[in-house]
C-alpha positions, 0 to 999 in steps of 0.5 A: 515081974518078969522082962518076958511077962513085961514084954508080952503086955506090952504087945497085948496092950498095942494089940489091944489099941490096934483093935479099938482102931480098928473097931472105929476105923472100920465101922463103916463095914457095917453100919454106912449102907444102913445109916446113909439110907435111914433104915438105923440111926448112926447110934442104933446102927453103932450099937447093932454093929458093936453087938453084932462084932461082939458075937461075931469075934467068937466064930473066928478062931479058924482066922486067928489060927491063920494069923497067929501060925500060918504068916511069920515064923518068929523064934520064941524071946524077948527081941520076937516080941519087939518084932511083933509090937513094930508090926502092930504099931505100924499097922495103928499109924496106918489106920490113923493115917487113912481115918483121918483123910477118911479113905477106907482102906484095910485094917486087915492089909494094914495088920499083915503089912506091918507083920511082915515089914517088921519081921523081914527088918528083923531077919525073920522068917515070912512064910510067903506061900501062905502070904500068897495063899491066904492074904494076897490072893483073897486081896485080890479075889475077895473084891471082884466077887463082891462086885460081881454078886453086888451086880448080880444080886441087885439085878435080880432085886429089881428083876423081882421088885419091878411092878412094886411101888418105890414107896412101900418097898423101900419101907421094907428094905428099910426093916431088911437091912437091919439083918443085913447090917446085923449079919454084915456086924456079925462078919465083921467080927469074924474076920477082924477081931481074930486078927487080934486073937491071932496076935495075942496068940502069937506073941503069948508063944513067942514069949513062952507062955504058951506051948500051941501057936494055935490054942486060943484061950477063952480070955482073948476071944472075950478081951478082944470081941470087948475092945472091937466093940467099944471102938466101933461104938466110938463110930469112925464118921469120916469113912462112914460119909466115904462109903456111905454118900462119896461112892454113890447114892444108896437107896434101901434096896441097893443098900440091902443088896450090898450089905447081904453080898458083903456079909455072905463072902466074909462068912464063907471066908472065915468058915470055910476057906478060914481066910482073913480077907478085908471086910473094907475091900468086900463091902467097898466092892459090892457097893460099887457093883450094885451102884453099877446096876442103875448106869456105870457113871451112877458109881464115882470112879475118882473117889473109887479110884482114890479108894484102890489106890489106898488099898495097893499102897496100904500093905508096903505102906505099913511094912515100911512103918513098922520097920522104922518102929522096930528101928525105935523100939529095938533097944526097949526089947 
């Protein structure tokens, strides 16, 4: 076996864990709304969310293109791949680090933050143009949009439903919010499980085994929309409590409204901008908009706050990991 081969199923391997961190990680995406309201079991939800991401992985290769050609220019050997194994492990010890204090911070953010730290560490090339375009700016966007239609959708909501009885009407938000999760599942994949393809294809490149930085070969979409799942299945409770009860108190309706916002602005992203933005940020954000609409101290701002200020530290953070990880495993490449 080749040191080449050997290298890059060493970076398929850690891509591999850093989607199954992912997977459980950022479960709460899909399924807290729902399972806060009891519209789904925690169990039934997961297993919703596994599918959902499962399909969801296989429309997204415009994102997989965007991670794996358009963020680093890395030259083709062994000592790249270093580079991108530093970056991903980074990216690992964050989510680990965030689960554990169960802070919804950004698996996404935490994938391009540990890129990067890696690749500037290694004297590489950081295409910020696209970084700006692509990553920092949807950052940024991506969460005010959420809150703004998460406000404006749960307005109308109620505007509609105003002469309903509170009863019969949560019974049936209950039942719609199994397509919402379901289509919130299916975004997830969309946007999380091609950064992982977008990896793969990287490093598969950067190794010489592939000629295109942007062909995706059936086997990773498959490879990788399995490991999504299996980690969301696992479920990430800690952060399911975070986004499901710390924030505010969902009912079925507002859970509805959020979870239809949320999946509405990741599709719009991975289909038509082809942008990989954080399905943590989105669905934190139209959380907190639709708990605006009842009183703006509905929505606890300090755990809120707790919240933001992981999401501003989650991309140095990363890079600044990734770069004592390459410091490690340098030699080994």
């Amino acid at each position: 076996m080749s040191p080449e081969l050997i290298a890059v199923l060493a970076v398929i391997v850690v891509a591999m864990a850093f989607d199954y961190t992912n997977g459980f990680h950022d479960a709460a995406n899909a399924i807290a709304t729902s399972v806060s309201t009891r519209a789904l079991t925690p169990r039934v939800a997961l297993a919703l969310a596994a599918v959902g991401n499962f399909i969801g992985a296989h429309f997204g290769a415009g994102v997989a293109k965007t991670v794996g050609d358009g963020l680093v220019t890395l030259p083709t050997g062994i000592e790249s791949l270093g580079v991108v194994f530093a970056g991903v492990l980074g990216a690992i010890a964050w989510n680990l680090i965030t689960w554990y204090f169960g802070l919804p911070s950004s698996s996404s953010h935490a994938l391009f933050g540990g890129l990067v730290g890696a690749t500037l560490f290694s004297g590489g090339i950081v295409q910020w143009g696209n970084i700006v375009e692509k990553v920092l700016i949807p950052m940024v966007l991506s969460p005010v949009v959420g809150l703004l239609l998460g406000f404006l959708v749960m307005l109308l909501i109620i505007w509609l439903f105003r002469k309903g009885q509170p009863g019969k009407l949560n019974r049936g938000f209950r039942w719609a919010q199994t397509a919402s999760a379901a289509a919130m599942s299916v975004g997830h994949g969309m946007q999380d499980a091609a950064k992982t393809m977008g990896i793969i294809v990287l490093a598969l490149y950067t190794g010489g085994f592939q000629e295109s930085k942007t062909h995706i070969p059936g086997w990773v979409f498959w490879t990788s929309a399995a490991m999504l799942a299996a980690g969301t299945y696992a479920g990430g409770w800690r952060i399911i409590r975070t986004l499901g009860r710390k924030i505010i108190d969902l009912g079925p309706p507002e859970g509805f409204a959020a979870e239809t916002v949320a999946s509405a602005v990741l599709y719009f992203n991975a289909l038509v901008l082809k942008a990989p933005i954080s399905t943590t940020h989105t669905i934190t954000s139209a959380i907190m908009g639709v708990g605006a609409t009842k009183r703006l101290s509905a929505v606890r701002w300090n755990v809120a706050g707790n919240i933001v200020i992981a999401w501003i530290i989650t991309f140095p953070a990363a890079a600044a990991i990734a770069c004592l990880a390459y410091l490690l495993v340098r030699p080994l490449f």
